[in-house]
C-alpha positions in Angstrom: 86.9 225.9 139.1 88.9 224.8 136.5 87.2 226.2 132.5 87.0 222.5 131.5 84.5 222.3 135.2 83.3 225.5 134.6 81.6 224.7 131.1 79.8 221.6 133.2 78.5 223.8 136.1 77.2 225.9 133.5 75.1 223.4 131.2 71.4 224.6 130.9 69.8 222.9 133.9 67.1 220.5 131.7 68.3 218.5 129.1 70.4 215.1 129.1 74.0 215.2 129.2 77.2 213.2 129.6 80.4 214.4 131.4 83.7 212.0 131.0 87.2 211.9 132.4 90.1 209.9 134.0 90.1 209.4 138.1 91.0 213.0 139.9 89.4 215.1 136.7 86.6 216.0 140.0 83.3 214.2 138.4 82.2 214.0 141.8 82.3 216.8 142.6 81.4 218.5 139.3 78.0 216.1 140.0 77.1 217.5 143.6 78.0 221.4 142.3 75.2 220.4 139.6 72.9 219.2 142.3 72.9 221.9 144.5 72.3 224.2 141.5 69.2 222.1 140.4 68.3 222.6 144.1 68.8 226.6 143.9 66.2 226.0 141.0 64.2 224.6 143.7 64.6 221.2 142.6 65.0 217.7 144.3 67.7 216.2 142.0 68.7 212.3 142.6 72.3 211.7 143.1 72.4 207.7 142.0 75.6 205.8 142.4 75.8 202.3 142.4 78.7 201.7 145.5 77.3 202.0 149.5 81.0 203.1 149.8 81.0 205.8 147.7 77.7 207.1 148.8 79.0 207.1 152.3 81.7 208.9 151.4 80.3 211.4 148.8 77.3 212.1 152.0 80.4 214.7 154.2 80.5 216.6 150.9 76.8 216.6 150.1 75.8 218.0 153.6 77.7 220.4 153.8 76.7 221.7 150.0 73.0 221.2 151.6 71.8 218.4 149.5 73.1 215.4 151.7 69.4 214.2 151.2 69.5 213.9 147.4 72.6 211.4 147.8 71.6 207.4 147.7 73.0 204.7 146.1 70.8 203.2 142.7 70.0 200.2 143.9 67.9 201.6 147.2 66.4 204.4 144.5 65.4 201.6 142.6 64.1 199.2 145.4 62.0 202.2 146.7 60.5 203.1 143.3 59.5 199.8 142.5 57.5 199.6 146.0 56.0 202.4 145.2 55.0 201.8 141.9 54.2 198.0 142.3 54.4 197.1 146.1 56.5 194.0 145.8 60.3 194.2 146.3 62.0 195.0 143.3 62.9 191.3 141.0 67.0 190.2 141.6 68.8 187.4 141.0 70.3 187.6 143.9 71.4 190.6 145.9 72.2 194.0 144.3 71.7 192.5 140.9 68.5 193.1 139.4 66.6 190.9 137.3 66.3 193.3 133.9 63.8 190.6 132.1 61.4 190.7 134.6 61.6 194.2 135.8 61.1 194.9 131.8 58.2 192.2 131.8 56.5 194.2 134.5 57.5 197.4 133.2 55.5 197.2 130.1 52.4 195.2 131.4 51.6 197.8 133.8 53.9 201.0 132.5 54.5 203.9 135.1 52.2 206.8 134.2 54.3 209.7 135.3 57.8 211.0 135.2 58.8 210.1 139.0 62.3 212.5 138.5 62.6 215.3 137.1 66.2 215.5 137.6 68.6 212.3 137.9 72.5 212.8 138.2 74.4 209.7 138.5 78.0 209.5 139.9 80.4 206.7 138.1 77.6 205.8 135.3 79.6 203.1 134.4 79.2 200.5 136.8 75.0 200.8 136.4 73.5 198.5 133.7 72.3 199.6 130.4 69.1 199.0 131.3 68.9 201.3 133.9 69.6 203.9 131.2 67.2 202.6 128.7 64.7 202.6 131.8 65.4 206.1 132.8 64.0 207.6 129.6 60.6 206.7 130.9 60.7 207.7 134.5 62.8 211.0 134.3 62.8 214.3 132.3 66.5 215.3 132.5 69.8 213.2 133.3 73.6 213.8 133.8 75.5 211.2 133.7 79.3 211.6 134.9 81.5 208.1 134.0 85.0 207.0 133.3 86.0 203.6 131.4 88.9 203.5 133.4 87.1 203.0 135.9 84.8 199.6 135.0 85.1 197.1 138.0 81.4 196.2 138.7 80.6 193.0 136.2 77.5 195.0 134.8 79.6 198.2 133.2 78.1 199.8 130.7 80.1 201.8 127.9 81.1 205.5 127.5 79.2 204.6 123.6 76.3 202.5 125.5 75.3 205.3 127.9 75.5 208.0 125.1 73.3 205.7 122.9 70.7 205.1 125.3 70.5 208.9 127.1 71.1 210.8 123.7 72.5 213.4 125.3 72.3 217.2 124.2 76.4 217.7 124.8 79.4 215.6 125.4 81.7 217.3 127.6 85.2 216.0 129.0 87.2 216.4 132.2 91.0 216.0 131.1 93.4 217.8 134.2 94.1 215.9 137.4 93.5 217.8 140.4 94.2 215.4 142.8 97.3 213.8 142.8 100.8 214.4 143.1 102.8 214.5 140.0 105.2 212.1 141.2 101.8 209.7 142.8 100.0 210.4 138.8 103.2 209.0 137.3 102.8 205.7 139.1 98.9 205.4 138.8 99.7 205.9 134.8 102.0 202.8 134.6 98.8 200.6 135.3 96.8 202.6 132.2 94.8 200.3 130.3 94.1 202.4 127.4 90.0 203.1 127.6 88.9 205.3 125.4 88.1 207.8 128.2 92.1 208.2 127.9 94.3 209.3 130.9 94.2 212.5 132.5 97.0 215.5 132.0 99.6 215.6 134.5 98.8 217.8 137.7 101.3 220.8 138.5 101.5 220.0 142.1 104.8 218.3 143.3 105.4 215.9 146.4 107.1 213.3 148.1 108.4 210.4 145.9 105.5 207.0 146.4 107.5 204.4 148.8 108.1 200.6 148.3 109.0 198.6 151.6 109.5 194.9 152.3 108.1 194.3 155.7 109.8 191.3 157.5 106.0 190.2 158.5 102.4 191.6 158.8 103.0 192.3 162.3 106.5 194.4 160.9 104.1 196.4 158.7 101.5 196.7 161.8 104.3 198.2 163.6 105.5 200.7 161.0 101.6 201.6 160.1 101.3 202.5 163.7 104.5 204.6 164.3 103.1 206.4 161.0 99.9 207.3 162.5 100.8 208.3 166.0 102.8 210.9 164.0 100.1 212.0 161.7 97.0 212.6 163.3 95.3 215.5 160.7 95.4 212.8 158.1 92.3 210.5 156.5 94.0 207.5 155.9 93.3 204.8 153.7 94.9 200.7 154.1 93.9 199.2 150.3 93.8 195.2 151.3 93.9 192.8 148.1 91.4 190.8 150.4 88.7 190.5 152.9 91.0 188.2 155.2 93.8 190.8 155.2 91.4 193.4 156.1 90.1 191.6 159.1 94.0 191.1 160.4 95.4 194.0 159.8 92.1 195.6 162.1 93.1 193.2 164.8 96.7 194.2 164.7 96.2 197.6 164.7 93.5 197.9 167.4 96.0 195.8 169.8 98.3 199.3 168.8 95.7 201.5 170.8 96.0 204.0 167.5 95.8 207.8 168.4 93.0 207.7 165.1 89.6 205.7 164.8 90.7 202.6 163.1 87.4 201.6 160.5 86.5 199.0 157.9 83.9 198.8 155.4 83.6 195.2 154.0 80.2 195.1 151.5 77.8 192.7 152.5 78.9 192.7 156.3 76.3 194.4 158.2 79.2 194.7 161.1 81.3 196.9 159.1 79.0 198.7 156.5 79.0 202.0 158.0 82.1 204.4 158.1 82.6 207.8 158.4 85.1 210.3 156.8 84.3 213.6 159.1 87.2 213.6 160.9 90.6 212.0 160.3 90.8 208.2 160.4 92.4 205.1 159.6 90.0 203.7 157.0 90.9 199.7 156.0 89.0 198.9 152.3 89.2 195.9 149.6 90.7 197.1 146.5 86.9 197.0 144.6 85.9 199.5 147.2 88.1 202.3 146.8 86.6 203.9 143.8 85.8 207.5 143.8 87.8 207.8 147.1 90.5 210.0 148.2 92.8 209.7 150.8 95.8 212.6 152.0 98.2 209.1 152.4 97.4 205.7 151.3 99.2 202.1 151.8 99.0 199.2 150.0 100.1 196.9 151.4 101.2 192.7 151.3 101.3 192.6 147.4 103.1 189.6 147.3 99.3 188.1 148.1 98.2 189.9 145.0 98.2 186.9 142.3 96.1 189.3 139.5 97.6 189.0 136.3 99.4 191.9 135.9 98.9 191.9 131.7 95.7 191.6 132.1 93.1 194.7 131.3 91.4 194.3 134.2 94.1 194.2 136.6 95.3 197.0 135.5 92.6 198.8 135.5 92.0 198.0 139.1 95.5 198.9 139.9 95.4 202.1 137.9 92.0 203.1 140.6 93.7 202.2 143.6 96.7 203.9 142.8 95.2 207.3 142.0 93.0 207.5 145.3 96.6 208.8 146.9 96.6 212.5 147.4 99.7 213.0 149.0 101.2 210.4 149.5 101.5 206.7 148.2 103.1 203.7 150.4 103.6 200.0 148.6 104.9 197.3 150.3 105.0 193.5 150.6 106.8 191.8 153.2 108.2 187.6 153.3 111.8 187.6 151.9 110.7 187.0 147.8 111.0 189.4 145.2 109.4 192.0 144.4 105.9 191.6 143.2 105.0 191.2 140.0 102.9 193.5 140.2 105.2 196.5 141.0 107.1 195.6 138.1 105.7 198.3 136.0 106.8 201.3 138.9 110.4 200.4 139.0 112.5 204.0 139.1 108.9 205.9 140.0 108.8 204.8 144.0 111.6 204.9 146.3 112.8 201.6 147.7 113.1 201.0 151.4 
């Protein structure tokens, strides 16, 4: 461990605290280290974080630290305390998205008598409500919260400020270094910086091969050259960012028909057919952009970018972009394909990738 991530494994076990830092500072990980020491206490800490995704792929890590059991996403936490508490299905607008007015309506009519966690850690804070923070001051004695505003894609964010105001915590610590990326793949995630306060992480030290941009004459052409890629690089967990759900689905059919050397997988939220994925062994994993926080891949493409119509001056888009970008650990592959320009949206990595 790095002194910055040694200071946050070493907090005093009880109390409230909040850890910050850019993507690749190792929050994650920095959260299960914390569990599995609450669980040498003897403890049953709750890992909460509010992506299915990201539990799945946080779960590999989790077992083999010995607390895969403590791992679930906030929404089933919160669906299973409510049954408990009230036996009725916990109020929502509509799926996912609780309904805060009523739960809090309930809440105080018939208030829960006990502190149902002793220890909550929660992975990507950000993306729960602020009610759920205000909430857990009544059902849990100690919480550590690990967040990033870079990071806000789920329409119910809460703020660095927000979290810190509702938890109170006893210390503020930050994650600055990236451990995770390339130099040369940090340099192009930084171009998409939309300037959260959480700021942008120090450059890593490790050097690699210069991020590719390719025009493909078609999808099929990009099918092909995504397949010649693989059968060459079976050690590798692979990750294919798709700017949307309809992409996804044809790039899986074209690269099935390829007979891949890897498990080609998908994990499209809401789709009980492809909800379940698994990062145990080396893969070809196909995502949505919204999907890919708090994942890591040794090479990732992202690919048919002339379909991504996101204003690029936008905060948000960047933001997105700036996620997406820094899930590459090794290695980073753009492309679009069609004979127009260049996207617009690569316009800010011109002399940073290596045209081909």
């Amino acid at each position: 461990m790095s002194k910055e991530q040694d200071l946050v494994y070493n907090l005093d076990l009880d109390g409230n605290y909040l850890v910050t830092g850019p993507p690749g500072t190792g929050k994650s990980v920095m959260a299960l280290f914390r569990a599995q020491a609450l669980s040498f206490d003897d403890r049953e800490p709750a890992v909460l974080m509010y992506n299915r995704m990201l539990q799945q792929y946080t779960e590999q890590a989790a077992n083999e630290l010995g607390i895969g059991g403590y791992v679930t996403t906030f929404y089933t936490w919160l669906g299973k305390f409510w049954w408990s508490s009230y036996k009725e299905k916990v109020p929502s607008l509509h799926p996912y998205a609780p309904d805060w007015p009523i739960i809090w309506q309930r809440f105080v009519a018939e208030p829960v008598k006990k502190v149902v966690l002793r220890d909550v850690l929660v992975d990507e804070g950000q993306d729960l409500a602020l009610d759920f923070y205000r909430l857990s001051r009544f059902l849990s004695k100690n919480i550590t919260v690990f967040a990033d505003e870079n990071q806000q894609l789920s329409e119910q964010s809460t703020t660095i400020d927000e979290i810190a105001k509702a938890i109170k915590p006893k210390e503020r610590l930050e994650l600055k270094r990236n451990y995770r990326n390339t130099v040369e793949i940090a340099r192009v995630a930084a171009t998409y910086y939309a300037g959260s306060p959480t700021g942008i992480p120090e450059l890593p030290t490790r050097h690699g091969e210069q991020p590719t941009l390719r025009r493909h004459e078609s999808d099929e052409a990009l099918a092909d050259y995504v397949a010649r890629y693989v059968k060459a690089r079976t050690n590798l967990a692979i990750g294919i960012a798709c700017v949307s759900k309809r992409l996804q689905f044809r790039l899986l059919r074209l690269l099935e028909a390829k007979k891949l050397p890897l498990r080609v997988q998908m994990y499209v939220s809401g789709d009980s057919r492809y909800d379940n994925v698994s990062f145990e062994t080396p893969a070809v994993t196909l995502l949505n952009l919204q999907s890919l926080k708090g994942l890591e891949f040794d090479a990732l493409f992202v690919p048919e970018l002339q379909q991504a119509t996101h204003d690029p001056s936008s905060a948000t888009t960047r933001m997105l972009f700036y996620v997406v970008m820094s899930r590459a650990r090794d290695e980073l592959h753009l492309s679009y394909s069609g004979d127009g320009e260049v996207p617009a949206i690569l316009g800010s990595v011109k002399g940073l990738v290596r045209e081909l």
